[in-house]
MIPATI-5303 format. One record per residue (C-alpha): chain; x, y, z; residue number from 0. Coordinates in steps of 0.1 Angstrom, whole numbers, plus 5000, padded with zeros to 4 digits. Example, Ala and Ser with C-alpha at 12.3 -4.5 7.8 and 13.67 -1.06 7.14 Angstrom:
residues 2
<r c="A" X="5123" Y="4955" Z="5078" k="0"/>
<r c="A" X="5137" Y="4989" Z="5071" k="1"/>
***
This chain:
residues 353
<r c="A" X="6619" Y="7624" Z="3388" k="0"/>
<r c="A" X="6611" Y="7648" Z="3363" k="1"/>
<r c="A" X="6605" Y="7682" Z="3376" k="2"/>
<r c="A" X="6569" Y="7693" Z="3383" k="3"/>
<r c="A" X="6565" Y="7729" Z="3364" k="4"/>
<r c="A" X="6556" Y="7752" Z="3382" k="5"/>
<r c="A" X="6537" Y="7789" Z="3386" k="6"/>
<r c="A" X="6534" Y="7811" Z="3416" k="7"/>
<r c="A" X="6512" Y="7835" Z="3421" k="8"/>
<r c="A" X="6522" Y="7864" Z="3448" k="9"/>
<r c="A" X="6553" Y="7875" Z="3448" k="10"/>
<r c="A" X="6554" Y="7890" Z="3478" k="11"/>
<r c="A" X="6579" Y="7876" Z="3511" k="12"/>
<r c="A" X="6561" Y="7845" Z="3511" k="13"/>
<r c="A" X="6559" Y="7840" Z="3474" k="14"/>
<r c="A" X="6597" Y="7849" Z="3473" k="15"/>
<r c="A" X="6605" Y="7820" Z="3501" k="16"/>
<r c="A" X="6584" Y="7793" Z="3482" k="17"/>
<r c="A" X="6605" Y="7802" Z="3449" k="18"/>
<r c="A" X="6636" Y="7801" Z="3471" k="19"/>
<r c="A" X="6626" Y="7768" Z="3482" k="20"/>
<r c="A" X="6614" Y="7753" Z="3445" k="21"/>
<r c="A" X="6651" Y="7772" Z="3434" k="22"/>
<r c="A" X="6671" Y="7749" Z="3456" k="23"/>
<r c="A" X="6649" Y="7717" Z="3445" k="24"/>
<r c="A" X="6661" Y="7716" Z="3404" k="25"/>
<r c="A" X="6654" Y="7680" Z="3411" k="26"/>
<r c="A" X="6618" Y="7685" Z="3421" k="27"/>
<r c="A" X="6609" Y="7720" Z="3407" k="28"/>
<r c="A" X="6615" Y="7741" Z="3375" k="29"/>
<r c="A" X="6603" Y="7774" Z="3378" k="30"/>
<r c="A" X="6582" Y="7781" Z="3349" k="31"/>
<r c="A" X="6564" Y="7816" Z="3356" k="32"/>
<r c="A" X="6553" Y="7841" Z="3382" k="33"/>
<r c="A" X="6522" Y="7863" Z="3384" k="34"/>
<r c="A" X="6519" Y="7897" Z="3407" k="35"/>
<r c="A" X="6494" Y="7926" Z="3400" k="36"/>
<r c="A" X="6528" Y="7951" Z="3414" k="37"/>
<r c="A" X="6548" Y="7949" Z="3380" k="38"/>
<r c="A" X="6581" Y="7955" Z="3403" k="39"/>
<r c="A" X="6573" Y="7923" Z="3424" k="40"/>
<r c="A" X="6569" Y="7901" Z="3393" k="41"/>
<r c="A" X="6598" Y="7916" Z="3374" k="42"/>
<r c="A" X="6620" Y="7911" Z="3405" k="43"/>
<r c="A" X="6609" Y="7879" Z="3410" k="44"/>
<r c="A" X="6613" Y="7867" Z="3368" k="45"/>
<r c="A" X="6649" Y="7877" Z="3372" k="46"/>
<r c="A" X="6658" Y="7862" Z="3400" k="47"/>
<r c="A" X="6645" Y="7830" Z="3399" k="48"/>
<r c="A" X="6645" Y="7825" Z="3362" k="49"/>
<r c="A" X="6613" Y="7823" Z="3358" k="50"/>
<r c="A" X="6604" Y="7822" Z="3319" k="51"/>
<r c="A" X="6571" Y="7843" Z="3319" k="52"/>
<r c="A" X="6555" Y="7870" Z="3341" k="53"/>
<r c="A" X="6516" Y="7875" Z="3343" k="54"/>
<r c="A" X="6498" Y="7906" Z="3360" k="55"/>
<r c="A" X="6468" Y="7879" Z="3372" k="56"/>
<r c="A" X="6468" Y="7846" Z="3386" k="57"/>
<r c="A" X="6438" Y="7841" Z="3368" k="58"/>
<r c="A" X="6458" Y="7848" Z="3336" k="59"/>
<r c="A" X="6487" Y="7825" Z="3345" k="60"/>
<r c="A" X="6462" Y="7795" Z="3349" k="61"/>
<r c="A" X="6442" Y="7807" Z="3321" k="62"/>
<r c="A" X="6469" Y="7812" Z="3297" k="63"/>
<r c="A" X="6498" Y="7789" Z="3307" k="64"/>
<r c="A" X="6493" Y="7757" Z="3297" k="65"/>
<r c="A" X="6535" Y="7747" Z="3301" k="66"/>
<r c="A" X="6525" Y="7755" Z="3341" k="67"/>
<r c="A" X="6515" Y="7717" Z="3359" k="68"/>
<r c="A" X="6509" Y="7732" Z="3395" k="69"/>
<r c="A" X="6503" Y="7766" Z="3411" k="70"/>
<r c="A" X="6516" Y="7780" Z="3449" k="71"/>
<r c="A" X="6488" Y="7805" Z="3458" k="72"/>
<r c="A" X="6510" Y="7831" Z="3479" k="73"/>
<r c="A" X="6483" Y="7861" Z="3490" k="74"/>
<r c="A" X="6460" Y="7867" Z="3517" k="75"/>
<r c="A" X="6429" Y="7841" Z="3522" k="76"/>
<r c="A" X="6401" Y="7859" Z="3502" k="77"/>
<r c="A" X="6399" Y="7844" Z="3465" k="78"/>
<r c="A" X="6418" Y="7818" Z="3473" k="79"/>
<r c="A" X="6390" Y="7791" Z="3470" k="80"/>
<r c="A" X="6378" Y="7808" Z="3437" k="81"/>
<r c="A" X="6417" Y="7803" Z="3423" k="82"/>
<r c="A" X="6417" Y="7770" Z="3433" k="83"/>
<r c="A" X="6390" Y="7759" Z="3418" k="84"/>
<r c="A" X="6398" Y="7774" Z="3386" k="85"/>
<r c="A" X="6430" Y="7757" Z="3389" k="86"/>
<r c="A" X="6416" Y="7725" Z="3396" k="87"/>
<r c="A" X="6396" Y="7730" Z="3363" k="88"/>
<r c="A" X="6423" Y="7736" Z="3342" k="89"/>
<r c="A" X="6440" Y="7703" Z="3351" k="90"/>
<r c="A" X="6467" Y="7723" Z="3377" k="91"/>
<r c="A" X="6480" Y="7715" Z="3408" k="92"/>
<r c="A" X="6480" Y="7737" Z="3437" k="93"/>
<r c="A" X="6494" Y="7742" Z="3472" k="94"/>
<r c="A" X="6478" Y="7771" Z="3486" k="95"/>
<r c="A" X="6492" Y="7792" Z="3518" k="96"/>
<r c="A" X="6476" Y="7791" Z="3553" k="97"/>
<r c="A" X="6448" Y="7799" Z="3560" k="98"/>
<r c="A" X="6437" Y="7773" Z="3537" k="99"/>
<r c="A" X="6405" Y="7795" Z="3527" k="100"/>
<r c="A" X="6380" Y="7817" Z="3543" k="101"/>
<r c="A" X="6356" Y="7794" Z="3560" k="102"/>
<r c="A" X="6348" Y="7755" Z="3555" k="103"/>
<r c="A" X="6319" Y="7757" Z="3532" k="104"/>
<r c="A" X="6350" Y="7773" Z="3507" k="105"/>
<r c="A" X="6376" Y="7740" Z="3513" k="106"/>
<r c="A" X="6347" Y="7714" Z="3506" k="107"/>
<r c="A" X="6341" Y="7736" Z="3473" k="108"/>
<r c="A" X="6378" Y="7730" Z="3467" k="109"/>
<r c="A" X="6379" Y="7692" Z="3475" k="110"/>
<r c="A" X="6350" Y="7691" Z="3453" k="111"/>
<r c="A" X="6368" Y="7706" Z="3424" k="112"/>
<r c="A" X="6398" Y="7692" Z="3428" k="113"/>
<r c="A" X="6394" Y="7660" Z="3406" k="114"/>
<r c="A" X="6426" Y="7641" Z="3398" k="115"/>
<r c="A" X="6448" Y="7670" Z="3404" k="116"/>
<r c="A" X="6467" Y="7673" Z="3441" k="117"/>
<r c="A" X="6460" Y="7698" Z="3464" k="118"/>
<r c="A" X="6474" Y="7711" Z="3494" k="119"/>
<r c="A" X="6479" Y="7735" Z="3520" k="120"/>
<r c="A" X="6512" Y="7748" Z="3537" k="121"/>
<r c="A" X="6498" Y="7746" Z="3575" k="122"/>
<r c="A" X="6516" Y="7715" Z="3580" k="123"/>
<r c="A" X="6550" Y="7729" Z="3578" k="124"/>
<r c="A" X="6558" Y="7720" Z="3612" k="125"/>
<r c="A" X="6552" Y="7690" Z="3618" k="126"/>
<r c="A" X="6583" Y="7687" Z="3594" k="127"/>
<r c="A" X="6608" Y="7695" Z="3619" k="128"/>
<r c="A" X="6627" Y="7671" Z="3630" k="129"/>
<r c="A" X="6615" Y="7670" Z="3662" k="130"/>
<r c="A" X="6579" Y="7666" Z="3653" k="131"/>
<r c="A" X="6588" Y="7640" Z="3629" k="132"/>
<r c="A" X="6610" Y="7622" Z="3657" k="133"/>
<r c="A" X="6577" Y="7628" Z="3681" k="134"/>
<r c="A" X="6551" Y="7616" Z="3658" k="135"/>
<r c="A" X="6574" Y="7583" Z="3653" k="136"/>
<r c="A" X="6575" Y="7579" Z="3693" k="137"/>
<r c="A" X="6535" Y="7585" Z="3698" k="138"/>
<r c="A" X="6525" Y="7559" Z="3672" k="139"/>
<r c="A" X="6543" Y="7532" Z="3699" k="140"/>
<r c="A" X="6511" Y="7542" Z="3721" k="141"/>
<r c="A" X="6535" Y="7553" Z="3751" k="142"/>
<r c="A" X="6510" Y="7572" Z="3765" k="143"/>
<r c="A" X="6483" Y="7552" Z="3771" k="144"/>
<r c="A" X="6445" Y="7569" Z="3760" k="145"/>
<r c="A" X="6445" Y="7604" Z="3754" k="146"/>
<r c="A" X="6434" Y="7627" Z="3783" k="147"/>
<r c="A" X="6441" Y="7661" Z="3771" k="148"/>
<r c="A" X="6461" Y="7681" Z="3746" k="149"/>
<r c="A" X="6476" Y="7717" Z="3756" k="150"/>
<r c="A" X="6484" Y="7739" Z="3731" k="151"/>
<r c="A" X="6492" Y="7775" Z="3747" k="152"/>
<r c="A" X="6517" Y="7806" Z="3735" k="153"/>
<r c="A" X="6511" Y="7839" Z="3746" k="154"/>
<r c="A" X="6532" Y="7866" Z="3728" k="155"/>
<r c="A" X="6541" Y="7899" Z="3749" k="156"/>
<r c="A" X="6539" Y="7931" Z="3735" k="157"/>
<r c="A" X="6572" Y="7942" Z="3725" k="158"/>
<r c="A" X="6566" Y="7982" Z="3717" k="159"/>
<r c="A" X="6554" Y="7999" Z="3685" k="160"/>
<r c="A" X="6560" Y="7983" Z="3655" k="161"/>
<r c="A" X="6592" Y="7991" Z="3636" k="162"/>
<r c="A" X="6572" Y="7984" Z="3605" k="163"/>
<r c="A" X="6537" Y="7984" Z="3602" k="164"/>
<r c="A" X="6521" Y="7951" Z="3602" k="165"/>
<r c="A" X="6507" Y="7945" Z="3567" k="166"/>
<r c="A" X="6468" Y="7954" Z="3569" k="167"/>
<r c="A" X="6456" Y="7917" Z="3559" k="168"/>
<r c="A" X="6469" Y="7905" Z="3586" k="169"/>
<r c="A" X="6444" Y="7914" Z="3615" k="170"/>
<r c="A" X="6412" Y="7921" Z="3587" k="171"/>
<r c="A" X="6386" Y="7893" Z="3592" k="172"/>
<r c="A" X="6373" Y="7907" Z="3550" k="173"/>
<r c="A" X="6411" Y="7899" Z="3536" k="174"/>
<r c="A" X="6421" Y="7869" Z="3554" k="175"/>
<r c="A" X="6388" Y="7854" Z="3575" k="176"/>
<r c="A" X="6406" Y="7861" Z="3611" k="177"/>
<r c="A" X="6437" Y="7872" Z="3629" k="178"/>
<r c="A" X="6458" Y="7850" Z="3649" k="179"/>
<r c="A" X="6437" Y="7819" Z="3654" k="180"/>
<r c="A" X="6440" Y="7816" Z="3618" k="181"/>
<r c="A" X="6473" Y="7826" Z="3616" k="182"/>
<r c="A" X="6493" Y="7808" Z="3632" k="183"/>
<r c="A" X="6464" Y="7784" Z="3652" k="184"/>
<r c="A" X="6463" Y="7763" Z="3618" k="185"/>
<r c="A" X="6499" Y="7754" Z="3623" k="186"/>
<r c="A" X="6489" Y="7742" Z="3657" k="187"/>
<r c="A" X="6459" Y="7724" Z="3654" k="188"/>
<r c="A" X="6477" Y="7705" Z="3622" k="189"/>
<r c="A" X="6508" Y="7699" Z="3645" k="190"/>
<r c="A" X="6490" Y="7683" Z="3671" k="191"/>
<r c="A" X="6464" Y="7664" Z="3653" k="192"/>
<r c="A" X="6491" Y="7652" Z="3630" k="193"/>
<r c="A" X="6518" Y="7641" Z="3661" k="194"/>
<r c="A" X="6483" Y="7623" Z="3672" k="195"/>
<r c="A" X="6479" Y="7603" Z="3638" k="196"/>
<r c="A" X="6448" Y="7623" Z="3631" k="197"/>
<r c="A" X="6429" Y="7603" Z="3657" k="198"/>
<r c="A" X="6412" Y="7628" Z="3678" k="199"/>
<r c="A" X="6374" Y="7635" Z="3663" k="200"/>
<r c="A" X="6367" Y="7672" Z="3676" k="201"/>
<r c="A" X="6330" Y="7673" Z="3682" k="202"/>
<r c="A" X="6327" Y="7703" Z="3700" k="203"/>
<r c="A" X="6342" Y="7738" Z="3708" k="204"/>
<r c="A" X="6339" Y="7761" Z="3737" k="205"/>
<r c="A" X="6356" Y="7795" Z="3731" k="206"/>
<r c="A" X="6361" Y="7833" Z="3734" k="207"/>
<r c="A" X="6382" Y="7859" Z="3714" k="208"/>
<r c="A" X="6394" Y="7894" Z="3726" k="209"/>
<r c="A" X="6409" Y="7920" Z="3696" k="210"/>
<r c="A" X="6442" Y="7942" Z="3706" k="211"/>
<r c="A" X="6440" Y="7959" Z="3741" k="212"/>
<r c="A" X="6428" Y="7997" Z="3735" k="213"/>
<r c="A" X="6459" Y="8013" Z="3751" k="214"/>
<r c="A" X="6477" Y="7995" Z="3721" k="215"/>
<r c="A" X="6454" Y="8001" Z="3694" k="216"/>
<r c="A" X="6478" Y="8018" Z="3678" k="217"/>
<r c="A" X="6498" Y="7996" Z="3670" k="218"/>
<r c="A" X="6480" Y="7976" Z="3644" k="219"/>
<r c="A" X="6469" Y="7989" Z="3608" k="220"/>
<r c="A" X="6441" Y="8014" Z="3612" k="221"/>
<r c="A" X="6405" Y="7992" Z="3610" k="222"/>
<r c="A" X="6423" Y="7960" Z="3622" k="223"/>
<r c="A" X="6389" Y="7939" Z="3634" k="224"/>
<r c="A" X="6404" Y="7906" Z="3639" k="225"/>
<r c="A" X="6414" Y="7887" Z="3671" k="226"/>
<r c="A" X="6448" Y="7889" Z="3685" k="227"/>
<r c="A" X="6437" Y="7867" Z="3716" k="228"/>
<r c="A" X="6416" Y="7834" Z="3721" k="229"/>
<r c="A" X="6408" Y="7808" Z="3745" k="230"/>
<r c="A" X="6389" Y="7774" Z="3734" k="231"/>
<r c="A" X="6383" Y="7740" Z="3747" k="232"/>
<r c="A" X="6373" Y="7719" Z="3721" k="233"/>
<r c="A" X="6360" Y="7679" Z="3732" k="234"/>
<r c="A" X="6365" Y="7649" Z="3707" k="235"/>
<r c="A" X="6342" Y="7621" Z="3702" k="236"/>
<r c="A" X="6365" Y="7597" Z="3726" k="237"/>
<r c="A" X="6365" Y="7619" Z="3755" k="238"/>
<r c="A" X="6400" Y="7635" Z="3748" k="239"/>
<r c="A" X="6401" Y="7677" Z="3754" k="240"/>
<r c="A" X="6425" Y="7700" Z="3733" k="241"/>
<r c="A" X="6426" Y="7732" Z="3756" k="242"/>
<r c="A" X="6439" Y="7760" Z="3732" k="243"/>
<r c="A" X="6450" Y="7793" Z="3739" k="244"/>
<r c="A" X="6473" Y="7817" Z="3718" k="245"/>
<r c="A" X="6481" Y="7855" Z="3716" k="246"/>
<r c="A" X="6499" Y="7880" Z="3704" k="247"/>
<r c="A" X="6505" Y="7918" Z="3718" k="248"/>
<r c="A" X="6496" Y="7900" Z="3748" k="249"/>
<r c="A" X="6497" Y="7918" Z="3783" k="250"/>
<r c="A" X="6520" Y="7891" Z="3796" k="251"/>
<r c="A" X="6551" Y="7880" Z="3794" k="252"/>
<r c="A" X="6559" Y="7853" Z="3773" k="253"/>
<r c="A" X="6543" Y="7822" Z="3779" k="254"/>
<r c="A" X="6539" Y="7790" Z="3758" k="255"/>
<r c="A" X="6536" Y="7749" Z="3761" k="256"/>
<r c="A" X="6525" Y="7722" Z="3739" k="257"/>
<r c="A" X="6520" Y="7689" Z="3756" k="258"/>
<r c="A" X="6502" Y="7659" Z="3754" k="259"/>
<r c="A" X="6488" Y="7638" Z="3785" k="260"/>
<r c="A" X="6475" Y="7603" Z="3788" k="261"/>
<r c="A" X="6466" Y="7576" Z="3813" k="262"/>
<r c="A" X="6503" Y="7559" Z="3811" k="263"/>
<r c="A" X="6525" Y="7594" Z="3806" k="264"/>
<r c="A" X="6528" Y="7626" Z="3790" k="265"/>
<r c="A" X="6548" Y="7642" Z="3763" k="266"/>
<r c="A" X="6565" Y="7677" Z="3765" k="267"/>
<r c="A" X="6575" Y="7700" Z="3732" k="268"/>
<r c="A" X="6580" Y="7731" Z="3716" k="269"/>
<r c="A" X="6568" Y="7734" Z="3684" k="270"/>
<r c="A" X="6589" Y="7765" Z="3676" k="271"/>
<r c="A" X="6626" Y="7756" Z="3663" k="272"/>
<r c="A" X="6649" Y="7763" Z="3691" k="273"/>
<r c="A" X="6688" Y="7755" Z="3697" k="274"/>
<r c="A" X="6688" Y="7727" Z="3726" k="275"/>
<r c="A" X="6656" Y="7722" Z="3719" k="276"/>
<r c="A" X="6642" Y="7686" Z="3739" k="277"/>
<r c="A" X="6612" Y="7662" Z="3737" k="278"/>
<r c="A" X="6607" Y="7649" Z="3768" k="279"/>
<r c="A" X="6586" Y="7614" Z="3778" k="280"/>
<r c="A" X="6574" Y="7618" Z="3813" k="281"/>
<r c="A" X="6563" Y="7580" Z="3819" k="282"/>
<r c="A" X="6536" Y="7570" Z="3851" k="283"/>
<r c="A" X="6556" Y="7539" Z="3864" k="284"/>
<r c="A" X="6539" Y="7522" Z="3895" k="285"/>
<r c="A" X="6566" Y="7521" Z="3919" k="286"/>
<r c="A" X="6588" Y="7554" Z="3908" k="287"/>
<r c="A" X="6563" Y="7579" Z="3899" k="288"/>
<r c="A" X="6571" Y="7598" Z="3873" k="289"/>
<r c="A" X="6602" Y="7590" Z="3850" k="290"/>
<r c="A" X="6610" Y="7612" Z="3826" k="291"/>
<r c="A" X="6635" Y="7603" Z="3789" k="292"/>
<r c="A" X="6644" Y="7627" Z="3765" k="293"/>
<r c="A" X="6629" Y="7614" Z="3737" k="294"/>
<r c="A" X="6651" Y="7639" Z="3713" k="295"/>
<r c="A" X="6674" Y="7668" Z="3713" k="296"/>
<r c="A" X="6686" Y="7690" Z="3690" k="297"/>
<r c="A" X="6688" Y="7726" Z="3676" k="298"/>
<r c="A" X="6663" Y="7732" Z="3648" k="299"/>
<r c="A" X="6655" Y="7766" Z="3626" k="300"/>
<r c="A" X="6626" Y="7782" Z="3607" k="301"/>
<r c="A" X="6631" Y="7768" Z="3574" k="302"/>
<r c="A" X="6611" Y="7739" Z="3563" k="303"/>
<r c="A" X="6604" Y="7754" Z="3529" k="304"/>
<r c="A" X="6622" Y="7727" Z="3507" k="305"/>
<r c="A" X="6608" Y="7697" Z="3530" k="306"/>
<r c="A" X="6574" Y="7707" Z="3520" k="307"/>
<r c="A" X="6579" Y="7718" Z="3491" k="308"/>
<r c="A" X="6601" Y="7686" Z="3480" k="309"/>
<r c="A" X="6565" Y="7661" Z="3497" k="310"/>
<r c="A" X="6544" Y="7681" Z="3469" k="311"/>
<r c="A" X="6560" Y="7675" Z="3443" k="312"/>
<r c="A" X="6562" Y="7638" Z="3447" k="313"/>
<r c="A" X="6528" Y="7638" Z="3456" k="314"/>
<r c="A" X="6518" Y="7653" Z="3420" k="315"/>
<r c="A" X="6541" Y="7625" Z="3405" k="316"/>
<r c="A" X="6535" Y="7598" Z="3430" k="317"/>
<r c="A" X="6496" Y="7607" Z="3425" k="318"/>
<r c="A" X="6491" Y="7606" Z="3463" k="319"/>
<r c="A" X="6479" Y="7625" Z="3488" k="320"/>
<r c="A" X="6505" Y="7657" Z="3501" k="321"/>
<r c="A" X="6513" Y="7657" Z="3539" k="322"/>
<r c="A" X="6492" Y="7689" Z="3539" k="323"/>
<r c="A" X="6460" Y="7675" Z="3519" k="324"/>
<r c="A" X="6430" Y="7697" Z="3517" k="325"/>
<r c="A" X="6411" Y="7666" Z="3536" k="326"/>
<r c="A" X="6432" Y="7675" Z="3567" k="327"/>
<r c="A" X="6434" Y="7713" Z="3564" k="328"/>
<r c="A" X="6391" Y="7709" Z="3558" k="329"/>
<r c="A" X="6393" Y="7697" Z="3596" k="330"/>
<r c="A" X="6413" Y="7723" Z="3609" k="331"/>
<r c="A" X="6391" Y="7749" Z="3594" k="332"/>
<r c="A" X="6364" Y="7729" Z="3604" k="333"/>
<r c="A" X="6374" Y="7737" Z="3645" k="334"/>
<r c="A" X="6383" Y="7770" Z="3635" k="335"/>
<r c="A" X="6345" Y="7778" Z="3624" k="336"/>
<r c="A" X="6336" Y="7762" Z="3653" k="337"/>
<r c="A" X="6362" Y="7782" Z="3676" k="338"/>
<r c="A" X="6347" Y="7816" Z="3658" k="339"/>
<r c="A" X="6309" Y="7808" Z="3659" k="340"/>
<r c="A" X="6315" Y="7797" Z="3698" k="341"/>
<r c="A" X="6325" Y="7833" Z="3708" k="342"/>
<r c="A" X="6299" Y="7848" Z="3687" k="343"/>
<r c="A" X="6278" Y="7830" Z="3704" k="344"/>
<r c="A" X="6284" Y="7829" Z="3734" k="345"/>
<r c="A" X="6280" Y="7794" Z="3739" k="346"/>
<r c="A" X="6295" Y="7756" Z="3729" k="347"/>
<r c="A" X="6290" Y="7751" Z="3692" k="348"/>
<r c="A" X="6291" Y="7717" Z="3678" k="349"/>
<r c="A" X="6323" Y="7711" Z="3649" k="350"/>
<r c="A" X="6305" Y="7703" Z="3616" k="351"/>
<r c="A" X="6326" Y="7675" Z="3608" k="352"/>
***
């Protein structure tokens, strides 16, 4: 295929692993330029990865650039939507990082801008392991009869004082719409829906949020207002429960489990790559109980960079739909609204699907 051309914007450590990942796809990917308002970052970055031009602005880049075909967006959530859009409108592509954008209202601007071009967001990235692809593959046989519930839970101890201070984004509802639920809870509400086939219809969400515990304040960037805790139970439209939990600088030791249960059987995983990591299929049988098959096993790492990188770009010349469309990434923000408004309110909110 002919390489798409492409332009990122943030060349900070995740702009840096998305060029690593186009760099190792020459097949899929020629770097064409970089944009970073840090002169040092976008130099560093032009010389590294070859790109041919630098920009101080994104909105420069996709003003300016007309060689550039798509765009990574590589910076904290707020402006994102706006870039987007004014990508869309100049005929580029885009993948944009998780969060996919601030609120929903922002991603149905996006889908409404986004015309003939592809767009896409990164929170699908795991369900690219191998694992998830193996378990996805497995669920669509129907093994598990109907859908009871979904557990998502992973509870993250505190491990001490930083040895670097987080970046201040990162817990600042203004810069990047939340703290952990959005995250890392986007990469487990698209895991799960998407092992699922996208068939649960969330309708409503139950849910409460807790910042960092006071005797640890000190450990996050001064002003940090975002949640590091939640708890939600969110019901779909057939019955079916996703219970949802996930923490970080958590009072607890570590504690996690993804699994999903049905009338017929259950399935156990870890969504985080692990050596010896298993998927197990605990089937109901009538006259043994419970049988349980290892369903896959493996060792797995972090990097799935060039497998979603590689999707996007045959999206854009296949003219399809990315793995990580905006259309899915709407409904995960969609829950997440819901999940926020819940514990603001104090009561079950309804998912504006």
């Amino acid at each position: 295929m002919e390489p798409v051309r492409l332009g990122v914007i943030g060349c900070g450590v995740i702009g840096k692993a998305h060029l690593t990942a186009a760099a190792a796809l020459p097949e899929h990917y020629r770097i064409v330029a970089v944009a970073d308002p840090v002169r040092e970052r976008a130099a560093e970055a032009k010389a590294k990865y070859g790109a041919a031009k630098v920009y101080r602005s994104g909105n420069a880049l996709i003003d300016r650039d007309d060689e550039v075909e798509m765009v990574i967006l590589a910076y904290p959530a707020r402006g994102r939507a706006r870039m987007t859009i004014r990508a869309f409108r100049r005929g580029k592509h885009v993948l944009t990082e998780k969060p996919v954008a601030m609120n929903a209202r922002e991603v149905r601007r996006m889908i409404e801008a986004r015309g003939d071009c592809v767009g896409g967001c990164c929170q699908c990235r795991c369900r690219l392991y191998d694992h998830a692809l193996a378990a996805a593959r497995f669920l669509a046989t129907g093994p598990l009869g109907k859908i009871r519930l979904v557990r998502v839970r992973d509870l993250v101890p505190s491990s001490g004082p930083p040895k670097r201070p987080p970046p201040p984004w990162r817990l600042n509802k203004r810069d990047n719409g939340g703290g952990i639920l959005v995250n890392w809870g986007c990469y487990d509400l698209d895991y799960v829906l998407g092992l699922t086939g996208w068939s649960l219809r969330p309708q409503w969400a139950l849910a409460q949020t807790w910042t960092v515990p006071p005797m640890i304040e000190s450990h996050v960037p001064a002003g940090s207002d975002a949640e590091t805790y939640f708890a939600a139970l969110i019901r779909c439209e057939g019955g079916e429960v996703i219970s949802f939990e996930r923490g970080e600088y958590m009072p607890c030791s570590q504690d996690e489990a993804w699994q999903i249960l049905g009338d017929r059987g259950s399935l156990r995983l870890r969504m985080k790559p692990s050596k010896d990591k298993t998927v197990v299929h605990d089937e109901l049988t009538p006259d043994r109980g419970v049988v349980s098959h290892v369903v896959w096993r493996g060792d797995e790492g972090w990097q799935t960079g060039p497998a979603l990188l590689k999707d996007f770009a045959e999206a854009v010349r296949d003219g399809r739909p990315p793995l990580g469309s905006l259309d899915k990434a709407l409904l995960v923000q969609q829950i997440t609204d819901a999940i926020f408004a819940s514990a603001a309110r104090g009561r079950a909110v309804k998912v504006a699907t």
